[in-house]
VMD Tcl script that draws the C-alpha trace (Angstrom):
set ca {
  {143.52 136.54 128.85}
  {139.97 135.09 127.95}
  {138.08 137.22 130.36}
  {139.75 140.18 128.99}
  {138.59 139.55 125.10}
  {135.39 137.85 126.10}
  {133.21 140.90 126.26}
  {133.77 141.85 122.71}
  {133.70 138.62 121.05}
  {130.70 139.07 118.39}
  {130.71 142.73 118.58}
  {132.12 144.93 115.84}
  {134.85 146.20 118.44}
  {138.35 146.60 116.59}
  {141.83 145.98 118.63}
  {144.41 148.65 119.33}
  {147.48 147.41 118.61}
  {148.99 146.21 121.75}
  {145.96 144.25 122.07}
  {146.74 142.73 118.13}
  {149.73 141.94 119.59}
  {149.02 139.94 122.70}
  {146.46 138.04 120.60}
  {148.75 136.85 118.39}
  {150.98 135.54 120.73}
  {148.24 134.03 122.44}
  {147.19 132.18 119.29}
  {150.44 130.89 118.10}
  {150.45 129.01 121.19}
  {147.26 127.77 120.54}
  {147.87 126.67 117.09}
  {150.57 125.04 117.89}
  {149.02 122.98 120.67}
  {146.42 122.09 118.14}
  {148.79 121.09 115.58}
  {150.29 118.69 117.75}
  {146.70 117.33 118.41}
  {146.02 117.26 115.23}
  {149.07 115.03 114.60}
  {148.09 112.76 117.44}
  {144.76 112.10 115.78}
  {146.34 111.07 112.63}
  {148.45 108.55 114.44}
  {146.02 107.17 116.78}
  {143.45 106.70 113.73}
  {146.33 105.04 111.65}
  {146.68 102.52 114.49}
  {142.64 102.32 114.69}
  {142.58 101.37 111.01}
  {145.17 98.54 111.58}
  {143.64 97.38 114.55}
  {139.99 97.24 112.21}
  {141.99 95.33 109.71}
  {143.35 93.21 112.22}
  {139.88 92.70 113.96}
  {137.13 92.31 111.16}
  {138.32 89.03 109.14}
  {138.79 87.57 111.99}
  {135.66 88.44 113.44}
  {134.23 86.90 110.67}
  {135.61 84.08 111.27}
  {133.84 83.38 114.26}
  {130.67 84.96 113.69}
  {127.58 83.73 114.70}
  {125.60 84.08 111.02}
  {128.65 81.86 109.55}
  {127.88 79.12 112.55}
  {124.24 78.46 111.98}
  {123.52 75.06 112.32}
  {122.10 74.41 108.27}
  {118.48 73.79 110.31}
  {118.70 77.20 112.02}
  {119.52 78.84 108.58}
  {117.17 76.85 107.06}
  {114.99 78.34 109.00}
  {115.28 81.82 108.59}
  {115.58 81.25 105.12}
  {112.10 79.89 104.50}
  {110.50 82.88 107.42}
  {111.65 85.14 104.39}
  {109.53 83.63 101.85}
  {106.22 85.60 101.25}
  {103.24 85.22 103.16}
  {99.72 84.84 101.37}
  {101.00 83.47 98.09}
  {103.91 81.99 96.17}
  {107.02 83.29 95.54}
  {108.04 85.03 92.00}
  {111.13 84.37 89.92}
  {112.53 87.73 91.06}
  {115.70 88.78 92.60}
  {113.98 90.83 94.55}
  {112.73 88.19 96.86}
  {113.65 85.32 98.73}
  {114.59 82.78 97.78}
  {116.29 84.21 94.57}
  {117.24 87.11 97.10}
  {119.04 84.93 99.42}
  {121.26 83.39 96.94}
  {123.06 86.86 96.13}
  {124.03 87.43 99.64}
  {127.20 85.82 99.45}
  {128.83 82.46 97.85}
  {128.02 80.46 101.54}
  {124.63 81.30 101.23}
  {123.69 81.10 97.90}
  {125.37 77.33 98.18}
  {123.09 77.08 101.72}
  {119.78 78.24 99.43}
  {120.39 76.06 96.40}
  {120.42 72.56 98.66}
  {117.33 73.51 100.72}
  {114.03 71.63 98.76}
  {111.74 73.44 100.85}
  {112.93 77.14 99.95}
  {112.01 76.06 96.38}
  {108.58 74.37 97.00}
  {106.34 77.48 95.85}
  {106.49 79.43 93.02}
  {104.39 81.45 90.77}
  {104.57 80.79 87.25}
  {103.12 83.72 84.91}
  {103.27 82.14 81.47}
  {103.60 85.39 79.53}
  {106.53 86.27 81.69}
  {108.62 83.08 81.37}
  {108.10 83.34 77.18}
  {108.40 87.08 76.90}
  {111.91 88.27 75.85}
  {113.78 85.69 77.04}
  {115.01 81.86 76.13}
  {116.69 81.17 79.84}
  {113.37 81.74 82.20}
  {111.95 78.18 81.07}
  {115.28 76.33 81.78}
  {115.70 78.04 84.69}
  {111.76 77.54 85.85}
  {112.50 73.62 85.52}
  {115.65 74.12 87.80}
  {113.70 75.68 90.09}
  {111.46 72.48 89.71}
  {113.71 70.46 90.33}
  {115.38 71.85 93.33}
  {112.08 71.36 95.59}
  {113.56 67.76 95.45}
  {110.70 66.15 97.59}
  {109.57 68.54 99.19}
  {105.35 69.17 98.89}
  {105.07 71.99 96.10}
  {102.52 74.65 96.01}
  {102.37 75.98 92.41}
  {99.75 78.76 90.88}
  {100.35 78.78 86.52}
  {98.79 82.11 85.31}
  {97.88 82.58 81.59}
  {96.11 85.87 81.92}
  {94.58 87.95 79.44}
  {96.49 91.29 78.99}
  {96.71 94.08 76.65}
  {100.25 93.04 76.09}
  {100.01 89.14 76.09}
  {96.64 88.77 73.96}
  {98.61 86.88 71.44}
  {102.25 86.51 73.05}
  {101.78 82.82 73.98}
  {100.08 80.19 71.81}
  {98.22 77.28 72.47}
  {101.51 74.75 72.12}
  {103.49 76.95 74.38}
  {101.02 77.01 77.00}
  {100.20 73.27 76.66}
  {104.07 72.78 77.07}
  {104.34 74.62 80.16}
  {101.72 72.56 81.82}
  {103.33 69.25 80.77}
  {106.82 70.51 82.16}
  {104.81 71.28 85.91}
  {102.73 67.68 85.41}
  {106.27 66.42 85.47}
  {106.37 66.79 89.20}
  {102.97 65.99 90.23}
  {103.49 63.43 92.39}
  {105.10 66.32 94.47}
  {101.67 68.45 94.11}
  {100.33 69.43 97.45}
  {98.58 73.04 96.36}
  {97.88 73.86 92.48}
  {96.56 76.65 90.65}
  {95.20 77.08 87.02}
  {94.22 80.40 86.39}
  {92.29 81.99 83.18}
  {94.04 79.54 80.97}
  {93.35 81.22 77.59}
  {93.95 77.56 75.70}
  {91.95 75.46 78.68}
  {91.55 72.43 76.80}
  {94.57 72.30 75.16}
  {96.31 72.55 79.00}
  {94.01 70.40 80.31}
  {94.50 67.80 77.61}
  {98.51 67.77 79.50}
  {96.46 67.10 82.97}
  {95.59 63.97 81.74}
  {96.22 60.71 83.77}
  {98.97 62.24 86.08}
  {99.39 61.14 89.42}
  {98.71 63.13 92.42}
  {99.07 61.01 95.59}
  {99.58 64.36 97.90}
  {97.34 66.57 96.17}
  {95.56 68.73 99.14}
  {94.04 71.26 97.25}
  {93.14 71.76 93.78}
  {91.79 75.06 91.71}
  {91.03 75.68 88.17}
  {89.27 78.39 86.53}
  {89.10 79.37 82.57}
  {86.43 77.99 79.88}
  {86.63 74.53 79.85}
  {83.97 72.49 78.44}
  {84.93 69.25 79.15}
  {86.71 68.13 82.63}
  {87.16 64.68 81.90}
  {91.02 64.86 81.93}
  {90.85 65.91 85.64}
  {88.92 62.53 86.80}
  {93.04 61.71 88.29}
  {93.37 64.82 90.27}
  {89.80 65.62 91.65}
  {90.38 61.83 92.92}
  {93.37 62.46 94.46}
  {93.10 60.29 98.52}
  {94.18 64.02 99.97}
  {92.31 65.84 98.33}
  {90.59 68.30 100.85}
  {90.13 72.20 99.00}
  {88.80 72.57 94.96}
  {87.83 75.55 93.53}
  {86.52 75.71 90.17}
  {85.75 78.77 87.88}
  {83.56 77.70 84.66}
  {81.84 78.83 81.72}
  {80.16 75.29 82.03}
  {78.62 75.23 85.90}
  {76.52 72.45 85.01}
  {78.88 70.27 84.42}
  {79.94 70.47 88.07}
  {78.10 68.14 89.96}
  {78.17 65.68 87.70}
  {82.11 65.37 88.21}
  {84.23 62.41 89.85}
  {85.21 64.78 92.90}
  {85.85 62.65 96.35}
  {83.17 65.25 97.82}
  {82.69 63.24 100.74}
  {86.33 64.40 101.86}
  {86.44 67.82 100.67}
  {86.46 70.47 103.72}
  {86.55 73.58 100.96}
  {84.68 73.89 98.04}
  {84.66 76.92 95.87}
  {82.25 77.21 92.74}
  {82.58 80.56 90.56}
  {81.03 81.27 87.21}
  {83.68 82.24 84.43}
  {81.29 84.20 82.55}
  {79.10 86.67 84.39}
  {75.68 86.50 84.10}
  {75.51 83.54 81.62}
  {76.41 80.64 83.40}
  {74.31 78.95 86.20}
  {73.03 75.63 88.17}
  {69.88 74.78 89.37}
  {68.86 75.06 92.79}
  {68.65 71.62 93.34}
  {71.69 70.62 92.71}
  {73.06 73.85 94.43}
  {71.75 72.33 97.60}
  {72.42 68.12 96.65}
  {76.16 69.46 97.09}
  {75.33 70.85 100.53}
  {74.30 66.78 101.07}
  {77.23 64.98 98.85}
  {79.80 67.40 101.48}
  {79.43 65.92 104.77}
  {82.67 67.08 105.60}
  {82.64 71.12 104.14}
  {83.77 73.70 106.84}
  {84.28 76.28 103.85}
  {81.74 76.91 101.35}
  {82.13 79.61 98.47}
  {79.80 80.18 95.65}
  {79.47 82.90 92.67}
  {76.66 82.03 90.33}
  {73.57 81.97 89.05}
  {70.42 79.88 90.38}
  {67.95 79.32 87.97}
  {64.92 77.54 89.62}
  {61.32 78.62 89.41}
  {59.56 78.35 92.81}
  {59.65 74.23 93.90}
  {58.27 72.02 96.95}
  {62.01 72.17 98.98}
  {60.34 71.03 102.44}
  {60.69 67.46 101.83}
  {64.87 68.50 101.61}
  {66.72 68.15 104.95}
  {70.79 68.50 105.32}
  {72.86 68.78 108.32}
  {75.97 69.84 107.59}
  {78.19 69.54 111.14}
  {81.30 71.30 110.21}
  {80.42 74.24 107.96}
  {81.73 77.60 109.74}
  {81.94 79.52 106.46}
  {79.07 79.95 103.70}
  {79.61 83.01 100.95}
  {77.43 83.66 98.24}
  {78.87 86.25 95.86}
  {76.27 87.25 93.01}
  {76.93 86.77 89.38}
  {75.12 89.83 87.96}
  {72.26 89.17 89.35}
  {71.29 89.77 93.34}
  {69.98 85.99 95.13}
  {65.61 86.65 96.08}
  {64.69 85.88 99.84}
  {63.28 82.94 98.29}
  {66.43 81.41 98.11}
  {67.49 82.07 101.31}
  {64.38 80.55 102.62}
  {64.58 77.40 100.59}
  {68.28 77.11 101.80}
  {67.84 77.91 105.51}
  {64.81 75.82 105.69}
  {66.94 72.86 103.87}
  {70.46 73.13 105.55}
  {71.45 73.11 109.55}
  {74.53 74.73 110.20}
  {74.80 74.80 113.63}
  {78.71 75.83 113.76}
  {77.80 78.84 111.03}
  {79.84 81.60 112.32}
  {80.53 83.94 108.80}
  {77.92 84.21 106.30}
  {77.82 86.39 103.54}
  {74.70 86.27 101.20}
  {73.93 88.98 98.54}
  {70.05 88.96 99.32}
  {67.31 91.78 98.30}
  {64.41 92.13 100.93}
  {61.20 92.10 100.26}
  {60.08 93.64 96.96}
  {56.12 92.47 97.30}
  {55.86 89.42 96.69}
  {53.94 87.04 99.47}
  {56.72 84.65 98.81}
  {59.40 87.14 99.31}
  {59.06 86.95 103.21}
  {62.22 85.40 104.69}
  {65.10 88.00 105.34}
  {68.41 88.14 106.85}
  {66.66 89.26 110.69}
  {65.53 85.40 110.30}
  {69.14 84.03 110.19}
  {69.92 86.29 113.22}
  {67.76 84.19 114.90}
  {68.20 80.92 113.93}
  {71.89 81.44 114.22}
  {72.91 83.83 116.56}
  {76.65 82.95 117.32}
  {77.23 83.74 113.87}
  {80.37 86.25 113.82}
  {81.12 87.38 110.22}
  {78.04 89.18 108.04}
  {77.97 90.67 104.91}
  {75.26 92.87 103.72}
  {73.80 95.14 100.65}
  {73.15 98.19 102.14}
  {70.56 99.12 99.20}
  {68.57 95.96 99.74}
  {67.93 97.50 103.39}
  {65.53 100.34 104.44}
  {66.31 101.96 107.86}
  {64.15 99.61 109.96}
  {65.34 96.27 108.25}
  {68.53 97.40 109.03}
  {67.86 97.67 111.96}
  {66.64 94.34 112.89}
  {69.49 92.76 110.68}
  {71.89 94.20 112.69}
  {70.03 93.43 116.24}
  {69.38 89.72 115.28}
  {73.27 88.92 115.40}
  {74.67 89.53 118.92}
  {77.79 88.20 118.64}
  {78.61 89.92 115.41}
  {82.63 90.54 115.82}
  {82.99 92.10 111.86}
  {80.23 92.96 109.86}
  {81.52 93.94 105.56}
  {79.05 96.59 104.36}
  {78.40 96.56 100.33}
  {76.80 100.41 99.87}
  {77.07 100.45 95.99}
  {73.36 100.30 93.93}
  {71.83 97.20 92.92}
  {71.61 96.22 89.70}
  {68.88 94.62 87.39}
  {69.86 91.42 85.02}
  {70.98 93.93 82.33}
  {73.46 95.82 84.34}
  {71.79 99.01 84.82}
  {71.09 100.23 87.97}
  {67.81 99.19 89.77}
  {65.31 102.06 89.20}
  {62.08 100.32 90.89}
  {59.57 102.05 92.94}
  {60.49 99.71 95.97}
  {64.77 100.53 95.84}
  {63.94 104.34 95.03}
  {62.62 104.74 98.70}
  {65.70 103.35 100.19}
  {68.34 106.17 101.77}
  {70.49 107.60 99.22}
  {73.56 107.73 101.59}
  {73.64 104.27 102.94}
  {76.85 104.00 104.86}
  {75.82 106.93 106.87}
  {72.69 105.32 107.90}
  {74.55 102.24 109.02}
  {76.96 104.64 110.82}
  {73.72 106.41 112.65}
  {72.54 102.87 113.48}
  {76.11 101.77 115.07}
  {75.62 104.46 117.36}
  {73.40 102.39 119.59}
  {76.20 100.59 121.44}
  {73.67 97.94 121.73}
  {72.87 97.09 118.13}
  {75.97 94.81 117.43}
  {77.56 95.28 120.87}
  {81.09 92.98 120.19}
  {81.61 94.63 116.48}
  {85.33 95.31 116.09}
  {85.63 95.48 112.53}
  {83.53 96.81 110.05}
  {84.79 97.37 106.33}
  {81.90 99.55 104.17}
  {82.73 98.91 99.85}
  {81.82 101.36 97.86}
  {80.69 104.01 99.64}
  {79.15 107.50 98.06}
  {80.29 109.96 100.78}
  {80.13 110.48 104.05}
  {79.90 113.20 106.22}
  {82.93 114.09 109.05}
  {80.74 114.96 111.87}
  {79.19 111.28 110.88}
  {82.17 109.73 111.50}
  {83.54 111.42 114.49}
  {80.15 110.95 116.12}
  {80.17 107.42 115.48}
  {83.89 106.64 116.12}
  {83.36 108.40 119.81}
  {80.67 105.97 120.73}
  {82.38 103.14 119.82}
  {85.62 103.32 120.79}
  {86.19 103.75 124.31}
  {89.17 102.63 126.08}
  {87.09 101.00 129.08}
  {85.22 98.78 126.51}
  {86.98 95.58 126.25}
  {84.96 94.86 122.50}
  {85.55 98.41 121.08}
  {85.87 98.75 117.35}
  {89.42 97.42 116.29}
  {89.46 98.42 112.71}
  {87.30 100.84 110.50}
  {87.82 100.32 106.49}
  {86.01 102.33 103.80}
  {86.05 102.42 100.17}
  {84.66 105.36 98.29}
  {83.11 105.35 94.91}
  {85.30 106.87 91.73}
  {84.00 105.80 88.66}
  {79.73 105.85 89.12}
  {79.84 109.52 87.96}
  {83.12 111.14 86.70}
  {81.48 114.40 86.73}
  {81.26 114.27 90.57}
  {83.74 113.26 93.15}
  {83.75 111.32 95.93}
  {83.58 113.28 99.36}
  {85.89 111.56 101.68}
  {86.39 112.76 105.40}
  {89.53 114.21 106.23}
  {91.24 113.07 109.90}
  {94.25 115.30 110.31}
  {97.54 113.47 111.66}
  {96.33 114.52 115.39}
  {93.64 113.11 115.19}
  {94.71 109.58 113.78}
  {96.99 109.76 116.23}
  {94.90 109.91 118.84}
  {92.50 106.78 117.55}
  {95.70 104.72 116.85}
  {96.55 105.28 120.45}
  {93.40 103.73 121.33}
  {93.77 100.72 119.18}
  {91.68 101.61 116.00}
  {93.05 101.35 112.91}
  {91.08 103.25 110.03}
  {91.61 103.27 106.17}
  {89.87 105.32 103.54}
  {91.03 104.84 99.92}
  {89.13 105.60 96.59}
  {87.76 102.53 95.08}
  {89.27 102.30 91.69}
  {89.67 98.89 89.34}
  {93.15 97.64 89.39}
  {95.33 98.44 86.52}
  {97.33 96.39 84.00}
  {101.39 96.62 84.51}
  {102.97 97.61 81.12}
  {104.79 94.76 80.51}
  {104.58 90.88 82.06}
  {106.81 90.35 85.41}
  {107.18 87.71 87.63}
  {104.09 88.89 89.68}
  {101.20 88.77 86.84}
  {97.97 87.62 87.78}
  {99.05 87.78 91.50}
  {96.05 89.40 93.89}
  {96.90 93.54 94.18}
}
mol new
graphics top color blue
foreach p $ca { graphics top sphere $p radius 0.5 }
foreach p [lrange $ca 0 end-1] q [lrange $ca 1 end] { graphics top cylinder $p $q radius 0.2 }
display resetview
């Protein structure tokens, strides 16, 4: 029977009627036989369904999430907390997440101290539209128990929160946290708008765990911190001022600090002098971390009478308040400090404009420290051969962080000398020509370029194919560019364009490029729970 139909099936043949007529008898059968399968389905997936109502509470029951040892669940709890920062009073993440799993585990989150030890405290956000988030920030509080707290209290300046929080509010937020300083391990204060009035509530609290310590808004008088910059653990401060000065006179433990970061609140008017820049150098025996952003204000001195060793610094960044650091200052600080265990250094320095004095340069520091790992250069301080030697002085240069945006003079204009006029006008692709040479910088495996102009695709392509080559055991790992948006809205950036293939074929070899358009980041609309929090 199916060998005799088979031939016209999909055709436009029509059936005589003896051959209507042995169909149909042929497919009553059929539907018959299917009915009856049909039925057999139904009953075999009614006894499925009460076999699955049988099976699944009682599966439950012995279920391996619902016989976690508390430790084990305690466990994965806190592995779901975020990484980098605190967590947020959102529902959206752990812990607050956790506890709408079900009943077992909310009860589980609520009576683990440590799921509740970090938080992030916006202080627009807890006032704005609601009278429950300060309650329920002080339960929050108050669940860490004894557990070591890490806190960050924001009071940034927004267009919607400009006047949404006065100075009392503020002032009683900061008592309700000094509450539970004796639990303090890691505090923030960040652009509070009402400084002295919060730091007034700072006062004589007690901070026997404190480990680090950072404060930044205009404060003119840190007197009500002598408590916590004493603190016996004290090990990491970072302080952003309007009053820099002020600084090294303060009742810090230096000799115990292993971080110190000093920032100017207000760009291009605050600064210290280079003496007591490099006294703190001396007062830190201990630093392994040291961050700066400010101004030094010295005329020209006599520093070879200063000598400091400092044994354990690995890190030293300068980042330049308005105004770019002279080779001077590099001179008078290399010739001052020994660093022997230096490995990333980052130091906003022009070259030589003229002046005799101007004659120490970053090829110098290649030399006296050539294990140094981590650079970070100004592409328009450099001319083609300075790069050049820069870039050969440091050997064992792993990642190198490439600034390629135009200097700028002390009014904020862009520098229009005779001496930065002759420098390249395309900077990143010069470095990119000079990376060619797989000998200039021959372990590199990351380099990030900021602001760059443009660059060219050929550029890049010939410059990714000599350095990354699958026999090379210290090819380039990761490639990270930023392109200029807002020098010139009446131009637009030129960013090369790697189609999918070819990503594909450079993440197969274990490179990992970005390109993205470097744009400021933008205000939300409204506070949340993640205000002031890094983009």
């Amino acid at each position: 029977m199916e060998s005799r139909f088979t031939h016209h099936f999909g055709t436009n043949y029509v059936p005589t009627d003896e051959e209507i007529e042995v169909l149909g008898a042929d497919l009553l059968c059929r539907t018959e036989e299917l009915t009856r399968i049909d039925g057999r389905i139904r009953e075999l997936s009614e006894q499925r369904d009460k076999l699955l109502a049988y099976i699944e509470p009682r599966q439950a029951l012995i279920s391996h999430p619902r016989r976690l040892p508390l430790d084990i669940l305690e466990a994965i709890f806190l592995a779901c907390l975020p990484t980098g920062r605190n967590a947020v009073m959102s529902a959206q993440e752990a812990p607050l997440l956790l506890c709408r799993i079900c009943s077992a585990w909310r009860t589980a989150a609520l009576s683990m101290p440590r799921l509740w030890a970090s938080l992030h405290i916006p202080i627009a956000f807890i006032y704005a539209k609601s009278d429950t988030r300060r309650p329920a920030l002080e339960q929050w509080l108050t669940r860490a128990a004894a557990s070591a707290m890490r806190l960050s209290l924001c009071n940034m300046s927004t267009p919607w929160d400009v006047s949404s929080t006065s100075d009392d509010e503020v002032a009683a937020l900061v008592e309700l946290v000094a509450k539970f300083s004796p639990r303090w391990q890691n505090v923030e204060f960040t652009w509070m708008t009402s400084s002295n009035a919060a730091a007034r509530a700072l006062a004589g609290i007690h901070t026997p765990r404190l480990e680090s310590f950072t404060f930044a808004g205009h404060l003119s008088d840190f007197s009500h911190f002598d408590q916590v910059l004493n603190s016996p653990r004290l090990r990491a401060v970072s302080l952003s001022s309007s009053k820099l000065a002020l600084v090294p006179t303060l009742p810090i433990a230096w000799h115990q600090l292993t971080t110190l970061v000093i920032h100017s609140a207000q760009e291009g008017r605050s600064s210290i002098s280079l003496a007591d820049f490099i006294s703190l150098f001396g007062r830190c025996p201990q630093l392994v971390s040291f961050q700066v952003a400010l101004r030094v204000e010295d005329p020209p001195f006599d520093y070879r009478s200063l000598s400091v060793t400092m044994s354990f610094l690995e890190e030293f960044t300068v980042v330049p308040s308005y105004l770019y650091f002279h080779n001077w200052y590099l001179a008078c600080i290399m010739h001052c400090v020994s660093m022997p265990k230096l490995r990333r250094f980052h130091f906003p320095i022009l070259e030589s404009v003229g002046s005799e004095s101007d004659n120490f340069s970053l090829a110098s520091v290649g030399e006296k420290y050539p294990l140094l790992e981590d650079l970070a250069i100004h592409l328009a301080s450099l001319n083609s051969q300075a790069l050049l030697n820069v870039l050969h002085s440091f050997p064992a240069l792993t990642r190198l962080v490439a600034n390629a945006c135009p200097l700028l003079r002390g009014d904020g204009d862009v520098w229009n000398s005779d001496w930065d006029s002759q420098r390249d006008s395309c900077g990143t692709a010069r470095l990119l020509e000079t990376l060619l040479d797989t000998t200039v910088c021959p372990q590199l495996r990351e380099l990030e370029i900021m602001e760059a102009k443009a660059l060219n695709k050929h550029t890049l392509v010939t410059f990714l194919s000599a350095r990354v080559q699958v026999e090379s055991a210290s090819q380039l790992r990761s490639l990270s560019i930023s392109f200029q948006t807002a020098w010139d809205d009446s131009k637009h950036s030129t960013i090369p364009h790697l189609s999918p293939a070819e990503r594909e074929y450079y993440c197969s070899l274990g490179l990992t490029i970005s390109f993205f358009p470097h744009t400021p980041p933008k205000h939300p609309d409204a506070p949340s729970p993640w205000t002031g929090l890094p983009l």
